[in-house]
C-alpha positions in Angstrom: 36.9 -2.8 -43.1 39.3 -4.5 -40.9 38.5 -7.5 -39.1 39.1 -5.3 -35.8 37.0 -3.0 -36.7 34.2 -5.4 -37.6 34.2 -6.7 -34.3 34.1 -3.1 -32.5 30.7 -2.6 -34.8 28.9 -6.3 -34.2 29.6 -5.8 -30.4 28.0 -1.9 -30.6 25.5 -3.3 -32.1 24.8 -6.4 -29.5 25.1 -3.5 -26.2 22.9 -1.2 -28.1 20.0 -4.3 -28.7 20.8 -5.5 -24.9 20.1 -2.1 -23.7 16.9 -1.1 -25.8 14.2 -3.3 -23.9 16.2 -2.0 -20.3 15.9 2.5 -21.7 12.0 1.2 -23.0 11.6 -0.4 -19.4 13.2 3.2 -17.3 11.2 5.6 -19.8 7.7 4.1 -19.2 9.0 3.3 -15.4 6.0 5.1 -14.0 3.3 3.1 -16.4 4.5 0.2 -15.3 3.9 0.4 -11.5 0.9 3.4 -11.4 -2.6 2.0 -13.3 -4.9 4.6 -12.1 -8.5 4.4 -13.2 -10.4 7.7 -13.2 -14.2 6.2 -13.6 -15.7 5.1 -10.3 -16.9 2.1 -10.9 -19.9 1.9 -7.4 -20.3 4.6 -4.9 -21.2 4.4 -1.3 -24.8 4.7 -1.6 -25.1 1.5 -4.1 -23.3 -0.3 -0.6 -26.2 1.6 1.9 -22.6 3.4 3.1 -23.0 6.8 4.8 -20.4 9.1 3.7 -18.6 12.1 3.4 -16.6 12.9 0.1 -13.8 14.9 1.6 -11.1 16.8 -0.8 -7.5 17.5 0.8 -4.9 19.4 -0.2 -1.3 18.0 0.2 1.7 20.0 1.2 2.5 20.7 -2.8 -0.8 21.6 -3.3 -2.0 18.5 -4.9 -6.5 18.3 -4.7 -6.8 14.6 -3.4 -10.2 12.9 -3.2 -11.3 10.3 0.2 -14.5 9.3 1.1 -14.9 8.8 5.4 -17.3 5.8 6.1 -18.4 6.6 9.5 -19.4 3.9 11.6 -21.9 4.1 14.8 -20.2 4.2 18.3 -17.5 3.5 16.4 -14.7 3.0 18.5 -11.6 3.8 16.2 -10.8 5.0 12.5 -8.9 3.0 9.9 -6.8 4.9 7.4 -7.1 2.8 4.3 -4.0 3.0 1.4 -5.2 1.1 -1.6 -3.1 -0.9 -4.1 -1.5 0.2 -7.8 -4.7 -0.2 -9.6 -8.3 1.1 -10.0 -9.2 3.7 -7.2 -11.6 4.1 -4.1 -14.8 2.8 -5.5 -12.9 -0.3 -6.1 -12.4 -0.8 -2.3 -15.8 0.0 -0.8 -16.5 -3.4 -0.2 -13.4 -4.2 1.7 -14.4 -0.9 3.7 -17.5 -2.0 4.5 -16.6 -5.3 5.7 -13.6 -3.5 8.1 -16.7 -0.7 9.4 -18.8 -3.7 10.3 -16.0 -6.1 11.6 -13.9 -3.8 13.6 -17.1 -0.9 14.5 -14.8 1.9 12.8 -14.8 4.6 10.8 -12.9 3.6 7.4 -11.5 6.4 5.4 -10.1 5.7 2.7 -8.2 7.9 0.0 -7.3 8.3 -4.0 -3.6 8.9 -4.6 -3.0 12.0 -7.0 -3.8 10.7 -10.4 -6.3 8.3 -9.5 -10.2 8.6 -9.2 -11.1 12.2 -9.0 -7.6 13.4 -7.6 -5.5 15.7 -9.1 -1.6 15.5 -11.0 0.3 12.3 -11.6 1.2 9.7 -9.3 4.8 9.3 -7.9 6.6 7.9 -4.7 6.9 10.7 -2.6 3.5 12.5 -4.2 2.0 9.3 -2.6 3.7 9.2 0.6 2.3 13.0 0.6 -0.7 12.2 -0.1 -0.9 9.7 3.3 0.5 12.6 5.2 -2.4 15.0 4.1 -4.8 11.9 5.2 -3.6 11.5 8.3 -3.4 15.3 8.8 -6.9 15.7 8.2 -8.0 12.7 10.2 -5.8 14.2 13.4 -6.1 17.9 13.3 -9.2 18.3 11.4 -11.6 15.2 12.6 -9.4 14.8 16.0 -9.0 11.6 15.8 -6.5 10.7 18.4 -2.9 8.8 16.7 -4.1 5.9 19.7 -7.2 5.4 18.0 -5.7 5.3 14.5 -5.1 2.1 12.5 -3.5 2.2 9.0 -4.2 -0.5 6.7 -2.2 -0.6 3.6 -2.9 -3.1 0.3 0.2 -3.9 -1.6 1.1 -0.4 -2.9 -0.7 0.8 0.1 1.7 -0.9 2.4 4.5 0.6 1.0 2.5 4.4 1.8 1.6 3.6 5.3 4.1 1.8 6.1 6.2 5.0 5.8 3.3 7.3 7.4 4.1 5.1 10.3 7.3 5.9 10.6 6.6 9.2 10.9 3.0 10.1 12.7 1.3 8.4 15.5 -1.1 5.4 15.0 -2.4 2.7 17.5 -1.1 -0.3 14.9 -0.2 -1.0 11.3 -1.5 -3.5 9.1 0.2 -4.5 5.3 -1.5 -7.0 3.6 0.3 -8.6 -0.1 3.7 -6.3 1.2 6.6 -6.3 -1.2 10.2 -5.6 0.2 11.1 -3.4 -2.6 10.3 -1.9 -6.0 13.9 -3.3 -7.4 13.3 -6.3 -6.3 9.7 -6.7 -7.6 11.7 -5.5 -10.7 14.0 -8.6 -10.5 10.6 -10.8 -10.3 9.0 -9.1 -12.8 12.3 -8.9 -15.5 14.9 -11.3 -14.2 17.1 -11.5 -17.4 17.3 -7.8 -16.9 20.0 -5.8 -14.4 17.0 -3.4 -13.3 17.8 -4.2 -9.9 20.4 -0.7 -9.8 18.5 1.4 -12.3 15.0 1.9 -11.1 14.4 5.3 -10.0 11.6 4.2 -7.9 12.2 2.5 -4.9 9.5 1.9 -2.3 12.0 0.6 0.3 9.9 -1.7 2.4 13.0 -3.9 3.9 14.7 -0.8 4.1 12.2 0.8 6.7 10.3 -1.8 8.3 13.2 -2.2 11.2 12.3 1.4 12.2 8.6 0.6 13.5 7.7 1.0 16.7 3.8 -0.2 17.0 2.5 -3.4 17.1 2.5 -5.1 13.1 0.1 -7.9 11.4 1.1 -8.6 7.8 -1.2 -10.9 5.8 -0.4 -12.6 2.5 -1.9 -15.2 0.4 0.4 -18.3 -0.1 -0.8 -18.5 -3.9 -0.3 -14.5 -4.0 0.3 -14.0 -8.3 2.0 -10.7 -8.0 3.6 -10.1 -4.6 6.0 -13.5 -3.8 4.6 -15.0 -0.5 8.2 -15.1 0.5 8.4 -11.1 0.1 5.5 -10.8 2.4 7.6 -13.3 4.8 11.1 -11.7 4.6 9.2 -8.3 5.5 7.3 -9.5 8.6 10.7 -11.2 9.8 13.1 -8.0 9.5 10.7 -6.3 11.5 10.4 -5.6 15.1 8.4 -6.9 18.4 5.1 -6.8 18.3 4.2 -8.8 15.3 1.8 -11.2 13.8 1.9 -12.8 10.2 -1.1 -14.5 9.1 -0.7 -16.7 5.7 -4.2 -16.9 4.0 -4.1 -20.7 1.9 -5.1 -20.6 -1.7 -5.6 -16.6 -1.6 -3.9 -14.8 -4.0 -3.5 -10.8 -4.4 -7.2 -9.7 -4.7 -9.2 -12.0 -3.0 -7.6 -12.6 0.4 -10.5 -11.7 2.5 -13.0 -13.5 0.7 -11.1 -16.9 0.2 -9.6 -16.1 4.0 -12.9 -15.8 5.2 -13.9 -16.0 9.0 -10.3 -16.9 9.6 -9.2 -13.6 8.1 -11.3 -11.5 9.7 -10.6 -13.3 13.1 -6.9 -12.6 12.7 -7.7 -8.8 12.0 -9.7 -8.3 14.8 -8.0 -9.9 17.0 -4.8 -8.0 16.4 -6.6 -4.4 16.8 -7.9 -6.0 20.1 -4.5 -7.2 21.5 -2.5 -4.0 20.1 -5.4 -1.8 22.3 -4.9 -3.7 25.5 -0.6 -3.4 24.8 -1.7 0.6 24.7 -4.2 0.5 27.9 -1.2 -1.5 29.2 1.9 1.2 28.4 -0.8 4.4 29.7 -1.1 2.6 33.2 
């Protein structure tokens, strides 16, 4: 074997080692961003909730499950998009706290694949599945798009954010927001060039310039998965009206409980100021 030769096979050898770990990382792509839990974990009854388990059917015929917490009087609905993991029993809590703080309805939905929801999670089988929520809530409940607030939780952000774009809602709210799939790839696996090669995207950065109702992003500073500073870039490429509200010592899970009063003060009074801005633009 010439020395030429040898060289040709040790450097074959090195590309196809280097690009193992980055083919492992694109095959199980999916796995690594969707971790769906099937098992409800509490229902609404254990909570005292009232509700409705409501099954919707998205445009490619995809059997979604939501529950809708009404509230009395209430006075507006909240469309709630949960994060990557677990399902909708492992947000009743947060939904009760957001009936009782805000006097709304709370519904709040299972992308495909998780909870009792049919098929296999994907980006735009998730942005569908938003769009079947907020069809419901508008043409079936009659919920009015001025009386709808959509509240999305790290993943969650990413699926509102882009049902914002595209259907009516009084105001948007993204709490633990990332800018981008390929750049939480870059956090996640910076020796590796995944930057370019994810299929998924989850534009965030991308989209965010395009909003045109009023937007409060809220991030813990000690946030363990989503940088702070991803949450920050967000809110500033975005446009007028805007609020960001840092949360000290929270991190991804537990930013209404260690945000506390302060937390809920900021949510409230956002939906309060974002109503007067539309009794303001009807006059």
């Amino acid at each position: 074997m010439t020395g030429r030769l040898r060289v040709r096979r040790v450097f074959a050898a090195l590309l196809l080692v280097a690009a193992a770990p980055i083919a492992l990382l694109m095959f199980f792509e999916k796995s690594l961003i969707y971790f769906p839990t099937r098992v409800h974990d509490l229902a609404p009854a254990d909570l005292g909730l009232d509700h409705e388990d409501v099954t919707l059917t998205t445009a490619d015929g995809v059997r979604i499950h939501a529950f809708l917490l009404p509230a009395p009087s209430s006075r507006l609905t909240v469309l709630l998009a949960h994060g990557n993991a677990g399902n909708v029993s492992h947000r009743l809590d947060r939904a009760r706290l957001l009936q009782e703080r805000l006097g709304a309805d709370v519904f709040l939905f299972d992308y495909r694949g998780y909870g009792r929801s049919e098929g296999r999670p994907d980006e735009e089988g998730t942005y569908r599945d938003a769009r079947a929520a907020h069809h419901y809530l508008t043409q079936v409940r009659g919920v009015p798009g001025d009386r709808l607030v959509l509240f999305g939780e790290s993943l969650g952000s990413a699926v509102v954010l882009d049902l914002a774009l595209q259907q009516p809602c009084r105001a948007l709210i993204l709490e633990s927001p990332f800018t981008s799939i390929p750049d939480m790839a870059a956090v996640a696996f910076p020796f590796l060039p995944l930057r370019t090669l994810v299929r998924t995207r989850y534009d965030n950065l991308a989209k965010v310039g395009g909003l045109r109702v009023p937007l409060l992003v809220l991030h813990g500073e000690r946030d363990e998965v989503v940088p702070f500073a991803q949450g920050r870039r967000l809110y500033e490429a975005a446009p007028e009206p805007k609020r960001f509200f840092a949360i000290p010592g929270a991190g991804h899970n537990d930013t209404y409980i260690v945000g506390g009063a302060a937390y809920w003060r900021a949510v409230t009074d956002f939906v309060e100021a974002a109503a007067d801005r539309l009794d303001m633009i009807k006059r």
